[in-house]
C-alpha positions, 0 to 999 in steps of 0.5 A, spaced: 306 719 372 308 720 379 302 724 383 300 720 390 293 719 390 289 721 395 282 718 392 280 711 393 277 709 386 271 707 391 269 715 393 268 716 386 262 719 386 259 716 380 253 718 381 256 726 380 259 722 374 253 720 370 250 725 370 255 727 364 254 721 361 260 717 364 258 711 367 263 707 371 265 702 366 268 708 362 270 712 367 274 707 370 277 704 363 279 712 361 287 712 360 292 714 367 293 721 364 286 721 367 285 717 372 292 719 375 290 727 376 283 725 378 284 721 383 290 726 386 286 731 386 289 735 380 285 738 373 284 732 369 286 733 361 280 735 357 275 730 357 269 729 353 262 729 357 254 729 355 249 732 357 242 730 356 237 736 357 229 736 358 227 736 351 231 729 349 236 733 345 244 731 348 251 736 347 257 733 347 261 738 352 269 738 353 270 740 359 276 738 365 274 734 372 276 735 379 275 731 385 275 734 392 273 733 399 267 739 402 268 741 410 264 734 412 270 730 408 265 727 403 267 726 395 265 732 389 266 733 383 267 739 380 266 740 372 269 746 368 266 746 361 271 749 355 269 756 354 271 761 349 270 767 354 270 767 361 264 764 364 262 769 370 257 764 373 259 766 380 257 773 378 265 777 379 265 784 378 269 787 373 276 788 377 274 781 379 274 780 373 280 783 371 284 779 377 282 772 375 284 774 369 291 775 369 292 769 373 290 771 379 287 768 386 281 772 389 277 771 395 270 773 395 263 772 399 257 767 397 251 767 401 249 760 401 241 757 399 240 758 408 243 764 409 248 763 411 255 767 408 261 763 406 268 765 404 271 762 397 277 763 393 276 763 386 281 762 380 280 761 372 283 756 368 287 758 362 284 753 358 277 752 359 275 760 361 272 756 368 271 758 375 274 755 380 272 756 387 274 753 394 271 754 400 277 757 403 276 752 410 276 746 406 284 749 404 287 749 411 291 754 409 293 755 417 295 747 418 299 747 411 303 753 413 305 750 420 306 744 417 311 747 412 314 751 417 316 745 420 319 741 415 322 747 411 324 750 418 323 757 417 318 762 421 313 767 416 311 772 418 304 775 419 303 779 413 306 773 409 300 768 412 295 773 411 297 775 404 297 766 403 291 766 406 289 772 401 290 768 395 296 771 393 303 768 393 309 768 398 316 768 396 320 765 401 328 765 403 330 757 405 336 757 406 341 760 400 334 758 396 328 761 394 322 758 394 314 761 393 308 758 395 301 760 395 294 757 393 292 754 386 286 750 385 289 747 379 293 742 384 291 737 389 289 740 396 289 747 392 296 749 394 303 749 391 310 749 392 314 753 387 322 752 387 325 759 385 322 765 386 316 769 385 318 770 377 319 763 377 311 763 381 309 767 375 313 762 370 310 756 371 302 759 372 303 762 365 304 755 363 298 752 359 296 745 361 296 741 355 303 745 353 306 742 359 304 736 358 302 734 350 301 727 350 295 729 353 291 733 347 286 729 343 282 725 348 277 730 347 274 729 340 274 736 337 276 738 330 282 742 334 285 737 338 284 732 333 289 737 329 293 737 335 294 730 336 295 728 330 301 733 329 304 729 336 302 722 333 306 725 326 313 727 331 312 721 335 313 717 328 318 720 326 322 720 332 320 713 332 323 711 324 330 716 326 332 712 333 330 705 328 335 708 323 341 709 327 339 702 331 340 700 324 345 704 322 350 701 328 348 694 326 350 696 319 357 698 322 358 693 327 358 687 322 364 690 317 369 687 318 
């Protein structure tokens, strides 16, 4: 993969990772289709994680992970559990509801344990039915657009920045091109830049994660990805025997004379 890393393997918090029962032996033995999204900021594939409860009992809990850094710079994990419906742990309304749905990125008031009131974005990953939320200071959303304004040369609008800094996409003209930027706590600094328009933007956000990237599915011991993964190991085999049989095919006709 070629994602940058922006985590140093030494501020993963393992402490945070063995309250799921992943020790640091584990974690760091987890294959790169892990490590590579974790330590760039990005949703991991499924993993499997355990949680032991008070009475002795242990679950096993698919569920996706996340490393970011809060308003003083320090590392967190951030766990998504695999549910069938939307977990509304952060209590959103039914129009909330509706929004993160569909795909969409809302912002929304919490107030904190002292009292103190904070804003966040919240978004749903397709897969595991999850919340995902950010405080939008950790975002930089005012930074990232000047930055790019630089590198892309172009000026936004008023309402374009008000719109980013809302959650919702922008579609922008560089050039002949057209390019749609706008948060997405799927990707690492939770921002993403599209290249097309905001169809193409809607495209790609539809998109689910292990069906961009199949080699991904059947980390996580569950009777459907056991199906799923099997299917790929089946294809990949048989793609494996037909390029085997042409390379023998072409030595064949090679040594006729």
């Amino acid at each position: 993969m070629n994602e940058k890393n922006i985590f140093l393997k030494e501020e993963i918090p393992y402490a945070q990772f063995e309250m799921i029962s992943i020790d640091r032996k584990s974690l760091q033995s987890m294959p790169r289709e892990i490590l590579d999204p974790l330590l760039s900021g990005s949703l991991t594939p499924i993993i499997q994680a355990r949680v032991d409860t008070r009475n002795g009992n242990s679950y096993a809990i698919p569920m996706k992970a996340q490393l970011v850094r809060d308003e003083k710079g320090d590392v967190q994990l951030l766990a998504y559990p695999l549910h069938k419906d939307i977990d509304n742990v952060l209590g959103l309304n039914r129009h909330e509801l509706d929004k993160v749905g569909k795909g969409e990125v809302i912002t929304k008031d919490f107030t904190q344990k002292d009292g103190t009131r904070t804003q966040r974005f919240v978004q749903m990953d397709p897969e595991t039915k999850s919340l995902m939320y950010r405080d939008v200071a950790t975002l930089q959303l005012p930074e990232r657009l000047k930055d790019m304004e630089k590198v892309k040369d172009i000026e936004l609008g008023q309402n374009q920045k008000e719109a980013v800094q809302e959650g919702k996409p922008v579609e922008l003209n560089v050039g002949d091109e057209k390019v749609t930027v706008g948060v997405d706590l799927r990707e690492p600094q939770g921002f993403k830049v599209v290249n097309g328009d905001m169809d193409e933007w809607k495209r790609q956000q539809a998109i689910r994660y292990d069906d961009a990237h199949p080699e991904y599915v059947g980390y996580v011991q569950t009777d459907e990805n056991r199906w799923e993964y099997r299917q790929l190991q089946i294809r990949q085999e048989e793609q494996k025997l037909t390029d085997t049989q042409k390379k023998e095919k072409k030595k064949t006709e090679g040594l006729k004379l």
